[in-house]
Short mmCIF file of the C-alpha atoms (twelve columns), coordinates in Angstrom:
data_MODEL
# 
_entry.id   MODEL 
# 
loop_
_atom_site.group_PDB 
_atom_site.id 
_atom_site.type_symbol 
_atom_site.label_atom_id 
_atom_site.label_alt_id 
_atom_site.label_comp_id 
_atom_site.label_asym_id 
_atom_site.label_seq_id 
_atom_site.Cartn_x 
_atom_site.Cartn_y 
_atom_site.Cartn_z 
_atom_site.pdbx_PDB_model_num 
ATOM 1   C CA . UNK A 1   153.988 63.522 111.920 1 
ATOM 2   C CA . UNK A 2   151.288 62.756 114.316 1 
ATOM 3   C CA . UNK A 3   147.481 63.081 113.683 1 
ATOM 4   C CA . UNK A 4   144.583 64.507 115.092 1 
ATOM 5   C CA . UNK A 5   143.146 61.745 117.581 1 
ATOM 6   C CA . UNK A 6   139.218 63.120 116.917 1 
ATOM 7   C CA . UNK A 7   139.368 64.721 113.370 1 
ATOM 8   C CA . UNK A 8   142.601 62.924 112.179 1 
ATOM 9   C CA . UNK A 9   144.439 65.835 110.447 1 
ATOM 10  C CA . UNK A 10  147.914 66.409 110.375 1 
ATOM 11  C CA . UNK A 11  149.346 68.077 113.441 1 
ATOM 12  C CA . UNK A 12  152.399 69.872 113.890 1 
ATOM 13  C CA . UNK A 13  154.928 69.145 117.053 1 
ATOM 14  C CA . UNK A 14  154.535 72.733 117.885 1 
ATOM 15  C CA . UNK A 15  150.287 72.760 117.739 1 
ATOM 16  C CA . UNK A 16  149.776 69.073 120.123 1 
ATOM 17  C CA . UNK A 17  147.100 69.435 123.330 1 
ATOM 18  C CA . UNK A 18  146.366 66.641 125.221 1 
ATOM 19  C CA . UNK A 19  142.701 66.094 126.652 1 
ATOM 20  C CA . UNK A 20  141.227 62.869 128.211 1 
ATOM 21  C CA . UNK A 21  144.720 61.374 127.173 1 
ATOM 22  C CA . UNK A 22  144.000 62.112 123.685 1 
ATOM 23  C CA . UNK A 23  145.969 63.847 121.276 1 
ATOM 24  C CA . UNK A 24  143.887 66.722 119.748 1 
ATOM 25  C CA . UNK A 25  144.645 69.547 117.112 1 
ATOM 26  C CA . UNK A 26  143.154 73.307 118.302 1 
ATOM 27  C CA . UNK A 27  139.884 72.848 116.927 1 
ATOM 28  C CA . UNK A 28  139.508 69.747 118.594 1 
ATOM 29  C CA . UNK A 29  140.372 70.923 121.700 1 
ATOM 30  C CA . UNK A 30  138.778 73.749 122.065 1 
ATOM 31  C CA . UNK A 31  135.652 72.134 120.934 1 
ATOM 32  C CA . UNK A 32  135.719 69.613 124.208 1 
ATOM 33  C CA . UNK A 33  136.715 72.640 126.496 1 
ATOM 34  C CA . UNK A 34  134.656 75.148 125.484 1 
ATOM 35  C CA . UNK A 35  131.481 73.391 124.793 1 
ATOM 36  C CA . UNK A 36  128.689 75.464 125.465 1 
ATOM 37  C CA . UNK A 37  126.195 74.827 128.730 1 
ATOM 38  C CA . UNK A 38  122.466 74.513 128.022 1 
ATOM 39  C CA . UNK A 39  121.338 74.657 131.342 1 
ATOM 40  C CA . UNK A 40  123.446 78.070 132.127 1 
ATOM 41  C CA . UNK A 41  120.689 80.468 134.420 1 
ATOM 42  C CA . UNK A 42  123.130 83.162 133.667 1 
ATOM 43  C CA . UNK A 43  123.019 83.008 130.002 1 
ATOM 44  C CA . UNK A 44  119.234 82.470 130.253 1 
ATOM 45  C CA . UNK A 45  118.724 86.140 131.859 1 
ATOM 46  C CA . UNK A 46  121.356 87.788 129.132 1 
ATOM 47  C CA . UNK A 47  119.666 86.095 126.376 1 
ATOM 48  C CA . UNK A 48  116.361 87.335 127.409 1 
ATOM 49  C CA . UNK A 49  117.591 90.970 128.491 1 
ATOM 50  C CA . UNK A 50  119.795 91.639 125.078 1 
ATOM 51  C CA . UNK A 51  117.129 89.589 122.452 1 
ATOM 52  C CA . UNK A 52  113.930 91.290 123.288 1 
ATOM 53  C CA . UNK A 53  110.664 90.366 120.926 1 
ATOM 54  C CA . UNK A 54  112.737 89.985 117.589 1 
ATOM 55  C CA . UNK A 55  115.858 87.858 118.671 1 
ATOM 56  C CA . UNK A 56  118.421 88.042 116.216 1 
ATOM 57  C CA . UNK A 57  119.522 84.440 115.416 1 
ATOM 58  C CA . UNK A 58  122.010 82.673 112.994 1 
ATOM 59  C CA . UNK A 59  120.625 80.949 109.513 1 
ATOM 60  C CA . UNK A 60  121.241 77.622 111.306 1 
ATOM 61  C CA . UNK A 61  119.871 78.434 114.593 1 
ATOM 62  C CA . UNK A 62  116.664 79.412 111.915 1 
ATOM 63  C CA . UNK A 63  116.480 76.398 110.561 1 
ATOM 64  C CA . UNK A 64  116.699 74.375 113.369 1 
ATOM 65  C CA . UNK A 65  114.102 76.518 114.931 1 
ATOM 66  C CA . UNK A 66  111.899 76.535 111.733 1 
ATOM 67  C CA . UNK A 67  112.806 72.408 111.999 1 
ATOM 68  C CA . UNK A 68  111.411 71.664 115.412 1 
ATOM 69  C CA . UNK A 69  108.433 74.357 114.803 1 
ATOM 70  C CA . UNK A 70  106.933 72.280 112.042 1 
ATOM 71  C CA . UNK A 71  107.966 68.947 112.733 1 
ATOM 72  C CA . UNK A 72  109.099 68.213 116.329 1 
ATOM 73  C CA . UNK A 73  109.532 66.660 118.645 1 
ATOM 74  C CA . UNK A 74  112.835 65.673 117.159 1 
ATOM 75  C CA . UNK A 75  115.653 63.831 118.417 1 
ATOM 76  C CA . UNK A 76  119.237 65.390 117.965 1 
ATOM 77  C CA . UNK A 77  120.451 62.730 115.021 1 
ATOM 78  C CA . UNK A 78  116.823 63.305 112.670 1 
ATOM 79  C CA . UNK A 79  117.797 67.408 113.337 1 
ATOM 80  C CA . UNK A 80  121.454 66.809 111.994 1 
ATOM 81  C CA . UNK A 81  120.096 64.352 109.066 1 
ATOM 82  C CA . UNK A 82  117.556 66.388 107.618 1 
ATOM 83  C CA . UNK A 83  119.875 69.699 108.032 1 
ATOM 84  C CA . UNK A 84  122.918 67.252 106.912 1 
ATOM 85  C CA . UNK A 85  125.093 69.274 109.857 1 
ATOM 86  C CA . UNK A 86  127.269 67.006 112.686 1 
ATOM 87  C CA . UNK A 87  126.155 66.563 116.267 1 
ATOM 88  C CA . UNK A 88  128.584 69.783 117.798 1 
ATOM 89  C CA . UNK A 89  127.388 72.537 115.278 1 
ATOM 90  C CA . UNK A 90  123.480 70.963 116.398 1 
ATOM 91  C CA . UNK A 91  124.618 71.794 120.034 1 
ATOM 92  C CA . UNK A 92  125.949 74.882 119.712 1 
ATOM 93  C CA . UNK A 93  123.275 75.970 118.008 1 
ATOM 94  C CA . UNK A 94  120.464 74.394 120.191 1 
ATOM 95  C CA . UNK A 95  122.255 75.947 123.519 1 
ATOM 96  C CA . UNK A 96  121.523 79.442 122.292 1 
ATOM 97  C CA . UNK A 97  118.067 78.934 121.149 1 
ATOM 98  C CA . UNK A 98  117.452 77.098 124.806 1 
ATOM 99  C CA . UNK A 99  119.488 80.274 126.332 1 
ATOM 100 C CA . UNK A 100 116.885 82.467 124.552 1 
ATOM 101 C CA . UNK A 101 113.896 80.105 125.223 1 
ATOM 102 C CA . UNK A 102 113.376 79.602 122.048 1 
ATOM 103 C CA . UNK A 103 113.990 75.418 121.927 1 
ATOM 104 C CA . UNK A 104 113.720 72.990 124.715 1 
ATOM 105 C CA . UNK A 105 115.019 69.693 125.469 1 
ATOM 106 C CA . UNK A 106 112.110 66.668 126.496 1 
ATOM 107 C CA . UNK A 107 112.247 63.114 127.224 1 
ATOM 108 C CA . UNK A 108 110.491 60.659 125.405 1 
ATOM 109 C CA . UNK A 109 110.784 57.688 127.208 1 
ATOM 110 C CA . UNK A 110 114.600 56.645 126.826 1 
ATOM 111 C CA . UNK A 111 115.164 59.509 124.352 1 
ATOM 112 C CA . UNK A 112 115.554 63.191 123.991 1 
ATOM 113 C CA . UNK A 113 113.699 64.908 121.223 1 
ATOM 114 C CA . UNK A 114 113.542 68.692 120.846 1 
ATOM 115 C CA . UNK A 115 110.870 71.292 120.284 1 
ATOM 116 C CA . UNK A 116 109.657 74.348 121.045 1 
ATOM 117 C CA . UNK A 117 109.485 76.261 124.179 1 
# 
């Protein structure tokens, strides 16, 4: 039985995808295909339509929020320390509160911190 090239479980013949020559389980794949797009104009105008004054967000989109708020600028790995979540659930997360311009992206020299809009 092979394993998971990214997360290294157990896959099944049936459940193999292939991506960047690697061999992936579902969750893995879909997580490189359907990554989601910070800079997405589209999503920007839905965002702002659907959330109005009181978005509604997610308790980890909070926190994150609540994170940069009170002590950003912050770089993506500090964010995922101090909140002890991995680098894709930061993303996810940070590309709706950018979509609802909420959190922004700045460069700090060679780095990228984050903070608020």
């Amino acid at each position: 039985m092979k394993n998971c090239e990214k997360c290294g479980g157990p896959l099944d013949p049936d459940e193999l995808y292939e991506n960047a020559g690697k061999i992936l389980c579902e969750d893995c794949f879909l997580e490189q295909k359907m990554k989601p797009v910070t800079c997405d104009p589209w999503a920007v105008y839905s965002a702002k339509r659907l959330s109005g004054t009181a978005p509604q967000l997610t308790e980890l989109q909070f926190r994150i929020l609540n994170l940069i708020k009170t002590e950003g600028p912050l770089a993506a790995s500090e964010i995922c320390r101090r909140l002890q979540i991995n680098e894709t659930q930061f993303q996810n997360c940070y590309a709706t509160l950018r979509h609802m311009e909420l959190a922004r992206g700045m460069r700090d020299g060679d780095k990228v911190r984050y903070t608020v809009f």
